[in-house]
Each structure stands twice: as structure tokens, then as C-alpha cells.
N, C-alpha and C positions, 0 to 999 in steps of 0.2 A: 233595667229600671230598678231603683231601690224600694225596698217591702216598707211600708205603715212602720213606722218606731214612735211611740210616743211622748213630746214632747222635741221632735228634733223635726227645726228646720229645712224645707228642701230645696230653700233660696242658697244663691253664693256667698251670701256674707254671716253666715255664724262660724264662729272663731271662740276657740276654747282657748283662754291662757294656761301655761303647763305651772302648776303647782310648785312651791321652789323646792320641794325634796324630789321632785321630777327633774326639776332642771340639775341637782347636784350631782345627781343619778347618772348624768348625759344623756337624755332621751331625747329623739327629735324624732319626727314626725315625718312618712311619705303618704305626701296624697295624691289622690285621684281628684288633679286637677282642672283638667278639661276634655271632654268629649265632642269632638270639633262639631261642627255640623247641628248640632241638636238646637231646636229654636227652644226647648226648656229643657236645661241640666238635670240629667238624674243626682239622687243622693251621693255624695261624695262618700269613697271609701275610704278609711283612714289605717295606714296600718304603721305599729309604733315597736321599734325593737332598740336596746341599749347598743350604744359603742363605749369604745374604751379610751376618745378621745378627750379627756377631760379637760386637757389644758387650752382646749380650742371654747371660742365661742359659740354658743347654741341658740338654734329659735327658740323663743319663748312661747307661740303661739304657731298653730293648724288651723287647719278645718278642721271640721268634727261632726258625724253622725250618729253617735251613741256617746251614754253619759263617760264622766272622766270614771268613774270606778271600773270600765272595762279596760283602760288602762295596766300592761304588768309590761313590767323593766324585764329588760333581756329575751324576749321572745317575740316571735312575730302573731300579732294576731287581726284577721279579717275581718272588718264588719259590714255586714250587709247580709242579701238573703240570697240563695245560690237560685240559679234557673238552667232548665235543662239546657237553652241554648247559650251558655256563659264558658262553654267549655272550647279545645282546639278546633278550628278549621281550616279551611282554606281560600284563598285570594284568588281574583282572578289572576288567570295564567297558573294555576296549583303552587300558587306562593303558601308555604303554612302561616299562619297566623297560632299567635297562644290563645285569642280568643276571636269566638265566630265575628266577624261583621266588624271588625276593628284593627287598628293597625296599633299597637299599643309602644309606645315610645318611655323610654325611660333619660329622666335630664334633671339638673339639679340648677335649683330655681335661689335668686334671681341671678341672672348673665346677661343682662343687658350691653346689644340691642339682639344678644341669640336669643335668648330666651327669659321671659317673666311676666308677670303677671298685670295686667290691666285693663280696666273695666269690668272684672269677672272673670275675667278667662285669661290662658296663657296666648302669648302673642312671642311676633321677632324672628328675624332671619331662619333659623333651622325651626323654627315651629313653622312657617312659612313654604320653607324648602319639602319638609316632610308632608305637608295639606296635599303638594301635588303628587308625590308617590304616594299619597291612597287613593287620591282619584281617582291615581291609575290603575288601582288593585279592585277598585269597586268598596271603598271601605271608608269606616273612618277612624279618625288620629284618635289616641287617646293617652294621655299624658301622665306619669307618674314622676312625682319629687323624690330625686334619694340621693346616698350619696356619695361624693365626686371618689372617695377614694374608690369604691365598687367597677368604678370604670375602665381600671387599668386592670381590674380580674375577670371582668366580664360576667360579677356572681349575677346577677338578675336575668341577663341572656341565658346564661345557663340552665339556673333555676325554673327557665319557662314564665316569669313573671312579666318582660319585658322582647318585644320582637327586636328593639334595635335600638340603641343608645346615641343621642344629641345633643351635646352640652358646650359647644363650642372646643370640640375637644383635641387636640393635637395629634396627630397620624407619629406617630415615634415604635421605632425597630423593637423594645419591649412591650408595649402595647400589644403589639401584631402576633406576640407568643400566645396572648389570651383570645382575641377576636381577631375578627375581619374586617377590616374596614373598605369604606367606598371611594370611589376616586376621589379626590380634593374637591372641596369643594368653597375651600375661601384660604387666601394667603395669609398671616399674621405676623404679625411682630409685637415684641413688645417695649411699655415704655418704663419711663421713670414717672412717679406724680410724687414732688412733695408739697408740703407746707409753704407757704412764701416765707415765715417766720424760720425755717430750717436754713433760708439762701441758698440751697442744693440743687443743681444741677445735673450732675452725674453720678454716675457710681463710686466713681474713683471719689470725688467730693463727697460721700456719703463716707468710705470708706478713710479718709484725712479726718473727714472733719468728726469720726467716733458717731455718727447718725444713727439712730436707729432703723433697720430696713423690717419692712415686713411684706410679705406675698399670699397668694390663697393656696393655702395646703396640695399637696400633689399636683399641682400644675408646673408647666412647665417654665412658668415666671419662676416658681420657687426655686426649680431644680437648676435654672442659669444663676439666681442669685447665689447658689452653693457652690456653683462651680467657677465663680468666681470668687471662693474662699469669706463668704454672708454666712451668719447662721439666722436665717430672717427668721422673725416671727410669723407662725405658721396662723392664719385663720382660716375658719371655715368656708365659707361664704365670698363672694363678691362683695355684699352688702357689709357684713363683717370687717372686708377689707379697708373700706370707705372710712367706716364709725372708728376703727383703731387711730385712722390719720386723723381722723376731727377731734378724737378723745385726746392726742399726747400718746398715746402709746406706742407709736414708731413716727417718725420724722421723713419718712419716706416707702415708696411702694411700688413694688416690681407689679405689671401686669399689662391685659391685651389692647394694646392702643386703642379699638372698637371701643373696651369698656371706658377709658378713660376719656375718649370724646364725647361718650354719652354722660358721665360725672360732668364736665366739666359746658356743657348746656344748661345747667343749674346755676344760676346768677349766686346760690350762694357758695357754693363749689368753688365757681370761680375767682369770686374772694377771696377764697381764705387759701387753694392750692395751685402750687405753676406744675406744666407738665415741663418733663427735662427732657433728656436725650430719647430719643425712638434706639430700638436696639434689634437690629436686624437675625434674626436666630434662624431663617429661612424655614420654618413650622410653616405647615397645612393641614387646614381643620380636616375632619372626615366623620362620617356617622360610622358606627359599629353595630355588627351582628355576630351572631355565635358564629364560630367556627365551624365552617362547611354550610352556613345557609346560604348559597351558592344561588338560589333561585330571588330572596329576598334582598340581597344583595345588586344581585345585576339589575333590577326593578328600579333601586337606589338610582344605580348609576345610567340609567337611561333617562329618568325625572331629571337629574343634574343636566345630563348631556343636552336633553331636548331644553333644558331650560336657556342654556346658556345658547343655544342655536337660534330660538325662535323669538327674544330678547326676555324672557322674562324673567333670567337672574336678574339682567341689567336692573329691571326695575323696580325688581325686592329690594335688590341691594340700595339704592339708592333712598328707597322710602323706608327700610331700618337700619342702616349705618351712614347713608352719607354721601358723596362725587363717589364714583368710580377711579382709582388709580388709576393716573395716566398711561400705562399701560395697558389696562381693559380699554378706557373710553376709545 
């Protein structure tokens, strides 16, 4: 539970704008943005450190429980008030956890329909996925925003900050040098979305007709766009990805078909962009853990297995992404 602070909300919706020599700064923000299960949210934790990616786009806005002067570029720092029982434990079955009574998950927000925010809380496929392996641990979820490049190094697993990382993330042979990942647990492909005003369809028409492409930073959308000789522009974000094609700043946009069905449910999405080619890359998502947690891993993949046995991916699946491929159905 969060300590008495004066002056600071312990509702979900105070939201701090970051300062613009913050934002020049590149500071963004990871929160502690859901604690599943609880019928009243404890105080949000907010913790704020620089990168050095300056040419990418940034949030402008967190959550926040303490004023902006506790704010410092380039460091991490905690707010909140420590309690004895806040430290490692264990899960049922002697699963270790980083913190007693919790399953703490690290994911970078929004990824719709895996992962983002509404109503108050994070919702969507792998936040979904993950609700059942804590119930099976006796625990509950607990969600931190950070970001997507940290995924491919496994720093927050590592660090003990995070049990297990979910972000819609692709299972790939360099990934696997840093973490572990869990069986599959969803097939992907990626698409094309442009502009209708661009008339683009494919790649190769992106590539004729001099288009601008752009993809989200370290995914695996970006890294087929490169290896098809693109040098896309890199954003942050999902969301980022979206505002670059509505803004004029690329004419087109490598990424996960899921996301782009979910853009394109927006009557004004639909307007203004056509989806193009599906691009078969044969990619399967997977959750990650550190390396050798052998115990919280196999827990993973038993919640997957039993899911998909007793139908109840079928039914995730289909109330945050959509039919089942005819294959599954």
C-alpha cells in the first residue's frame, strides 16, 4: 500500500505533464500501472531515468505520486514508502517472485489488443494470459511500463525489478542469448498500413514509388523492413507509430497485423489509412524470464497449455483480437 504524501492523489487518473526541458532531456516515464485484483489501487509508483534516444518520440505525460521536483534525468529513482513485506518471496509451488504476494510483469504500453490501458487499468491478451499464471501461483499481476529496447537484454529481469517480461514480443534466436522464453503462445505476422493519399500497397510500391516507411523501434517489423534494404523511421511506441502516419511523417508502416486491426476499428483510422500486404515472417510471440528461472517459466507454460486445452485461449483470444484463424477454429 502507498504511505500518506501530501497533496498527491490515490485515485487513477492524476497525470503529471513532463516539463519541455524534460522532454528535450528524453525522459519517459515507467509505471506501476496495475495491481490486478485489488478493488482499490494502491498509490502508483513512478520511476523516471534518461535514454539516449533522442530522435525517437517520447510521452509527454505519467502517472505520478510525488511532486515533479523529485524528478532527476539520468538516474532511477523510487517513490513511495518501503514495507517489510515488499521484498523477494515465493509462489506457490516455490516459484521465487521479486516481490512477496505478486507476480510482477514488465511490458511497454500501449500494444493493443496485448497490452494497454482502459478504464484505469491495463487490460488485453498477454495481460489476460498472465491473470491466469498468477492464479496459479496464489498471486497477483503487477504491471510495469518500460522500455521495449530493455527486452532484447533482459535488463529489468535481471535487475530483480521485473519476474517476467510481456509485450507482445517475438521469440527470435538473439533474444534467447539474454532470456528464456515460454512456449508460443500466439502466431504473428506482419502488415503494411498506409495512407490512402500514399495509393501504396506493398513494399516494393513503397520502395518504386520513394514512400516514406516507418516502424516501432527494435521490433521485429523494423528489422524486416531493413532487411529488405528500408531504412524506416524508428518510433517509439505503437501509439507513436499511428500519430507519425496521421502527421505526414512516413507514408507507410511496417507492424503486427493484431495492432493494425485494432487501428483500423476506428471509423477515423479507417478513413484516412488502407491496410496492404500481410507479410508472413513466421514470428511467435512468447513471455520472457531471466535466464535459469526454470521454475517460473514452466508455471508460464502450463497456464498456456491448460489454456489452450480447456478452451480458454480460444476465448481470450477472440474477445481481444478477433475470429480465430482458421487453423485454430
Amino acid at each position: 500500500m502507498g504511505c500518506p504524501m501530501g497533496g498527491v492523489s490515490e485515485g487513477w487518473n492524476t497525470w503529471w505533464t513532463a516539463p519541455a526541458h524534460h522532454a528535450s532531456r528524453g525522459l519517459r516515464s515507467r509505471r506501476t500501472v496495475a495491481d490486478r485484483g485489488l478493488p482499490s489501487p494502491p498509490l502508483l509508483e513512478v520511476i523516471v531515468f534518461g535514454t539516449a534516444s533522442g530522435h525517437r518520440s517520447h510521452r509527454s505525460s505519467f502517472r505520478v505520486v510525488a511532486t515533479a521536483g523529485a524528478v532527476a534525468a539520468g538516474m532511477f529513482l523510487a517513490v513511495g514508502c518501503g514495507s517489510s513485506d515488499d521484498g523477494p518471496g515465493e509462489a506457490a509451488g516455490g516459484v521465487p517472485v521479486v516481490e512477496k504476494g505478486k507476480l510482477t510483469t514488465c511490458t511497454h504500453l500501449p500494444y493493443p489488443p496485448f497490452q494497454f490501458e482502459q478504464g484505469g487499468k491495463v487490460v488485453g491478451f498477454d495481460v489476460a494470459l498472465i491473470d491466469l499464471v498468477a492464479k496459479n501461483l496464489d498471486v497477483e499481476q503487477k504491471i510495469l511500463d518500460t522500455p521495449f529496447e530493455n527486452f532484447k537484454t533482459g535488463a529489468f529481469l535481471n535487475s530483480g525489478e521485473c519476474d517476467l517480461a510481456a509485450a507482445g514480443m517475438t521469440i527470435t534466436e538473439d533474444r534467447k542469448k539474454n532470456v528464456d522464453f515460454s512456449v508460443p503462445y500466439f502466431d504473428a505476422t506482419q502488415a503494411l498500413l498506409a495512407t490512402k493519399k500514399s495509393g501504396v500497397t506493398s513494399l516494393d510500391e513503397v520502395k518504386s514509388g520513394k514512400k516514406k516507411l516507418g516502424a516501432q523501434a527494435e521490433t521485429t517489423g523494423e528489422s524486416y523492413a531493413k532487411s529488405q534494404g528500408f531504412d524506416p523511421v524508428a518510433f517509439e511506441s505503437s501509439d507513436a507509430v499511428i500519430n507519425g502516419l496521421r502527421t505526414g511523417q512516413v507514408d507507410a508502416v511496417i507492424i503486427d497485423y493484431p495492432v493494425v486491426q485494432g487501428w483500423l476499428k476506428d471509423k477515423a483510422n479507417a478513413a484516412q489509412f488502407a491496410l496492404g500486404e500481410n507479410i508472413e515472417t513466421g514470428e511467435q510471440y512468447g513471455f520472457s524470464v531471466k535466464k535459469g528461472n526454470d521454475k517460473l517459466r514452466a508455471a508460464i507454460d502450463k497456464a498456456i497449455q491448460d489454456a489452450r486445452a480447456d478452451g480458454t485461449y480460444d476465448k481470450l483470444y477472440k474477445q481481444w483480437i478477433g475470429p480465430l484463424p482458421k487453423a485454430q477454429s
